[in-house]
N, C-alpha and C positions, 0 to 999 in steps of 0.2 A: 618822578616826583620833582616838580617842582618851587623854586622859593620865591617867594617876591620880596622885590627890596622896598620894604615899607618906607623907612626914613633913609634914605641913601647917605645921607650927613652924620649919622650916629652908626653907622654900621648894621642897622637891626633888618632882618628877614623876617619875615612870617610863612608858616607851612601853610598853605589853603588848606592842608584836608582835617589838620585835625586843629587850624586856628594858634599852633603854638608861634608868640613871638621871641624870637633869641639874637644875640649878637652873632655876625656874623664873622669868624674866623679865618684865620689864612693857614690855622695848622691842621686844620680837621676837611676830609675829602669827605664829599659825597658822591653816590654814584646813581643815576637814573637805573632802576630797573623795571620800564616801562618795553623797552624789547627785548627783556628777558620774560618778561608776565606775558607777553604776543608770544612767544615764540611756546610757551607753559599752554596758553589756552590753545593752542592750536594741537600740542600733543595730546590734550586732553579730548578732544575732538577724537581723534585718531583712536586715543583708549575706549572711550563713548561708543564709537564705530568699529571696534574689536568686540566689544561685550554685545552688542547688536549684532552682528554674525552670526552668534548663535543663538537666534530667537528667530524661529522661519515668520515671525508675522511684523519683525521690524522693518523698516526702509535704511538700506545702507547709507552710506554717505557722498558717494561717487553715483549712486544706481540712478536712472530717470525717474520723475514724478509719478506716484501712482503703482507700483512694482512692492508695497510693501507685504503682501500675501503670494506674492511668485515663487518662492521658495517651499511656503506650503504646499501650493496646487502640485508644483514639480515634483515634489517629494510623495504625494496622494499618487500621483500617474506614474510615477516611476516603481515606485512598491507594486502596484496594481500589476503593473505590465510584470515584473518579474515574479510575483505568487503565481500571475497563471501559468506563467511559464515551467515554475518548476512543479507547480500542482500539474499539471497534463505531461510532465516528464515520469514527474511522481507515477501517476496515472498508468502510463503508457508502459512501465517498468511492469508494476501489477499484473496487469495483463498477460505482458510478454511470460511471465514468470508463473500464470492460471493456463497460458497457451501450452508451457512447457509442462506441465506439470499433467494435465490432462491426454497429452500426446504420450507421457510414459507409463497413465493410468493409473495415478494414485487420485489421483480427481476423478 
């Protein structure tokens, strides 16, 4: 934030943002917090990009263009591959357990 010196012979500043005109003093500090509000929006970015992680159809923040449904697709192929897998272990269990079962003759 800062003041312009409207009359520089009278002492008087003015705020651009909200228009106020005041005397300006030599007992009263003020302090810019303009790279503290950068350094705010950038964390916020970062939180923004934490809550987007957990939505598979977001686009990260760091990720290439275009990549905002790759988390789906991965997540669809990856389930996939491991149902069949443990459905045909499933499977194969069965079996092995009709094979036995018929070899001692209760089948």
């Amino acid at each position: 934030m800062s003041m312009v010196h409207a009359v520089p012979e009278a002492n008087l500043v003015m705020d651009p943002l909200n228009g106020l005109l005041a005397e300006e003093r030599e007992d009263i500090i003020q302090y810019s917090m303009d790279p503290v509000m950068a350094q705010v929006d950038e964390l916020d970015k970062i939180a923004d990009d934490l809550i987007n992680s957990l939505a598979p159809d977001k686009e990260l923040l760091n990720s290439y263009p275009g990549r905002a449904n790759t988390a789906l697709s991965a997540g669809f192929y990856g389930n996939s591959f491991y149902g069949i897998v443990v459905g045909l272990g499933v499977a194969g269990l069965i079996l092995l357990v009709m094979g036995a079962l018929s070899a001692v003759g209760v089948m």
